[in-house]
N, C-alpha and C positions, 0 to 999 in steps of 0.2 A: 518975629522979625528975622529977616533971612540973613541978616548979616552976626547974630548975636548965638548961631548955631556951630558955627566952625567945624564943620565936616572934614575930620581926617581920618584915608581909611584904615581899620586897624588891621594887620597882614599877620597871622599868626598860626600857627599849625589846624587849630581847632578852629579857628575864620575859614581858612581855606576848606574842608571839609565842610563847612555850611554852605560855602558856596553849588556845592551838588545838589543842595534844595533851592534854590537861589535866594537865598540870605548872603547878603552883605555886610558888615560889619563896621560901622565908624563908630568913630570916639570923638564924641560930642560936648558943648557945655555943658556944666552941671546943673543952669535954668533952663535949658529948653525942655521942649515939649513935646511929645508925637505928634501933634500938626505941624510944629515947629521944622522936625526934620523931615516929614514929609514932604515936605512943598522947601523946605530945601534940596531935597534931593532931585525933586519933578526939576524945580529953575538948573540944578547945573548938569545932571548928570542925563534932562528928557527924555528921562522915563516915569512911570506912574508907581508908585508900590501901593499894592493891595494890602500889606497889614507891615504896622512898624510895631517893635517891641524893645523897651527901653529897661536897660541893669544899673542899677546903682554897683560901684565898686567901691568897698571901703578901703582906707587906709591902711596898712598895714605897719605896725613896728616894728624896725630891724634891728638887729646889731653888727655893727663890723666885726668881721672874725678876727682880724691883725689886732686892730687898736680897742676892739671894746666900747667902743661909742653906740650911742642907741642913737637911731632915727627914724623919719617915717619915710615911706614912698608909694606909690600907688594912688588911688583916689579917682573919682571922676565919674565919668558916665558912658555907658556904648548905649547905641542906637542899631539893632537889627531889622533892616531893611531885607524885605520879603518881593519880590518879583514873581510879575506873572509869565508864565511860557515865552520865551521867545525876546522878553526882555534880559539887557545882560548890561553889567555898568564895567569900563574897563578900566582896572585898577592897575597904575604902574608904579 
């Protein structure tokens, strides 16, 4: 389901430099699926990607340095989106 993928894309030093391969980078639901965002990405961004590759990111445990408090942050999922030549998705 295209609506249950929420494609936002993720812009981050190490994103941009995959961009030279044409890997794309969003951060996706935690249920979706590589058909999932494929065919999300073909309906909004129409283009076709020839191979998705999907990261679990874990949670990480913090602590505040002032107060000492422990929490988590992080968590989710990306979705690397691979383009063929001449395809390009314009990320603002």
């Amino acid at each position: 389901e295209l609506s249950s993928v929420h494609l936002k894309p993720h812009i981050t030093e190490k994103e941009t430099d995959a961009q030279a391969a044409r890997a794309y980078v969003f951060l996706v639901h935690p249920d979706a699926n590589v058909r999932d965002v494929a065919s999300a990405v073909a309906h909004v961004y129409k283009v076709t990607p020839i191979r998705v590759n999907m990261v679990n990111m874990p949670r990480k445990v913090v602590r505040n340095v002032r107060t000492g408090q422990v929490g988590t942050k992080g968590g989710g999922k990306k979705a690397y989106v691979y383009l063929k030549k001449g395809d390009n998705i314009t990320i603002t």
